[in-house]
C-alpha positions, 0 to 999 in steps of 0.5 A: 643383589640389584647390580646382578640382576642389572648385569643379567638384563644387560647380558640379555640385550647384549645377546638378544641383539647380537644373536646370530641364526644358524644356517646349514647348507650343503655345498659341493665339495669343490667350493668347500675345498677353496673356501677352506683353502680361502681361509687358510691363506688368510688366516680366518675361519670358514665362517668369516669368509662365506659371511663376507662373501655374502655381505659383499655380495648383497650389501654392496651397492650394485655398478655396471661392469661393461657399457652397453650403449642404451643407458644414459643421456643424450642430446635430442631436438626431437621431444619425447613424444616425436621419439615414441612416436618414431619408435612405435612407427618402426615396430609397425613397420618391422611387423609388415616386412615379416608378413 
Protein backbone atom coordinates (compact mmCIF):
# COMPACT_ATOMS: atom_id res chain seq x y z
CA UNK A 1 0.00 0.00 0.00
CA UNK A 2 2.99 2.78 0.89
CA UNK A 3 4.90 1.63 -2.49
CA UNK A 4 1.43 2.88 -4.49
CA UNK A 5 1.23 6.00 -2.71
CA UNK A 6 4.93 6.50 -3.30
CA UNK A 7 4.48 5.86 -6.92
CA UNK A 8 1.57 8.25 -6.86
CA UNK A 9 3.38 11.04 -5.49
CA UNK A 10 6.30 10.19 -7.82
CA UNK A 11 4.00 10.44 -10.95
CA UNK A 12 2.61 13.68 -9.55
CA UNK A 13 5.97 15.53 -9.55
CA UNK A 14 6.94 13.77 -12.67
CA UNK A 15 3.88 15.57 -14.12
CA UNK A 16 3.68 18.50 -12.46
CA UNK A 17 7.31 19.36 -13.51
CA UNK A 18 6.76 18.30 -16.88
CA UNK A 19 3.71 19.67 -17.81
CA UNK A 20 3.15 21.68 -20.82
CA UNK A 21 0.61 24.62 -21.41
CA UNK A 22 -1.71 24.65 -24.36
CA UNK A 23 -1.18 27.29 -26.74
CA UNK A 24 -3.73 27.89 -29.72
CA UNK A 25 -3.21 30.07 -32.48
CA UNK A 26 -4.28 31.16 -35.47
CA UNK A 27 -2.00 31.12 -38.62
CA UNK A 28 -2.30 31.73 -42.09
CA UNK A 29 -3.07 29.01 -44.13
CA UNK A 30 0.37 29.48 -46.09
CA UNK A 31 2.86 28.92 -43.07
CA UNK A 32 0.56 26.05 -41.80
CA UNK A 33 1.01 24.73 -45.41
CA UNK A 34 4.84 24.78 -45.00
CA UNK A 35 5.05 23.97 -41.60
CA UNK A 36 2.97 20.81 -42.27
CA UNK A 37 5.18 20.22 -45.32
CA UNK A 38 8.17 20.93 -42.75
CA UNK A 39 7.38 18.13 -40.98
CA UNK A 40 6.76 15.81 -43.38
CA UNK A 41 10.03 15.89 -44.72
CA UNK A 42 11.50 15.52 -41.58
CA UNK A 43 9.29 12.93 -40.25
CA UNK A 44 8.25 14.87 -36.93
CA UNK A 45 5.22 16.42 -36.06
CA UNK A 46 3.69 19.80 -36.34
CA UNK A 47 4.26 20.38 -32.60
CA UNK A 48 7.91 19.51 -32.76
CA UNK A 49 8.71 22.01 -35.52
CA UNK A 50 6.80 25.10 -34.40
CA UNK A 51 8.69 24.30 -30.78
CA UNK A 52 11.83 24.34 -32.24
CA UNK A 53 11.34 27.14 -34.32
CA UNK A 54 10.59 28.99 -31.30
CA UNK A 55 13.36 27.42 -29.00
CA UNK A 56 15.61 28.43 -31.72
CA UNK A 57 14.30 31.74 -31.99
CA UNK A 58 14.23 33.23 -28.39
CA UNK A 59 16.89 30.72 -26.62
CA UNK A 60 19.55 30.95 -28.90
CA UNK A 61 22.33 33.58 -28.24
CA UNK A 62 21.76 36.52 -30.53
CA UNK A 63 25.11 37.47 -33.59
CA UNK A 64 25.33 40.19 -35.91
CA UNK A 65 24.62 38.94 -39.18
CA UNK A 66 26.48 41.86 -41.40
CA UNK A 67 29.23 44.64 -40.06
CA UNK A 68 27.83 47.96 -40.02
CA UNK A 69 31.10 49.69 -38.98
CA UNK A 70 29.94 51.81 -35.57
CA UNK A 71 30.69 48.76 -33.00
CA UNK A 72 33.67 47.64 -31.70
CA UNK A 73 37.08 49.22 -30.58
CA UNK A 74 39.30 51.32 -31.87
CA UNK A 75 42.62 53.23 -31.34
CA UNK A 76 42.26 56.99 -30.57
CA UNK A 77 44.93 59.76 -28.85
CA UNK A 78 42.20 61.79 -28.02
CA UNK A 79 40.35 60.67 -24.66
CA UNK A 80 36.79 60.47 -24.33
CA UNK A 81 36.20 63.77 -23.08
CA UNK A 82 37.84 65.46 -26.24
CA UNK A 83 35.42 62.84 -28.38
CA UNK A 84 32.44 63.92 -26.77
CA UNK A 85 33.30 67.24 -26.92
CA UNK A 86 34.34 66.99 -30.70
CA UNK A 87 30.88 65.41 -31.00
CA UNK A 88 28.87 67.67 -29.31
CA UNK A 89 30.65 70.50 -31.51
CA UNK A 90 29.65 69.20 -34.95
CA UNK A 91 25.94 68.55 -33.76
CA UNK A 92 25.91 72.48 -33.11
CA UNK A 93 27.39 73.28 -35.95
CA UNK A 94 24.86 70.96 -38.10
CA UNK A 95 22.06 72.86 -36.01
CA UNK A 96 23.50 76.37 -37.59
CA UNK A 97 23.65 75.36 -41.21
CA UNK A 98 20.05 74.33 -41.14
CA UNK A 99 19.07 77.71 -39.93
Amino acid sequence: MKRGINIAILQYLIYSIFKMAKLIVEIPDHLHLQLKSYAVINHCTLRQVVLNLLENHLFKPKTATHSTGFCGAWVDKRSSEKIIQELHEARNLFKYRLK
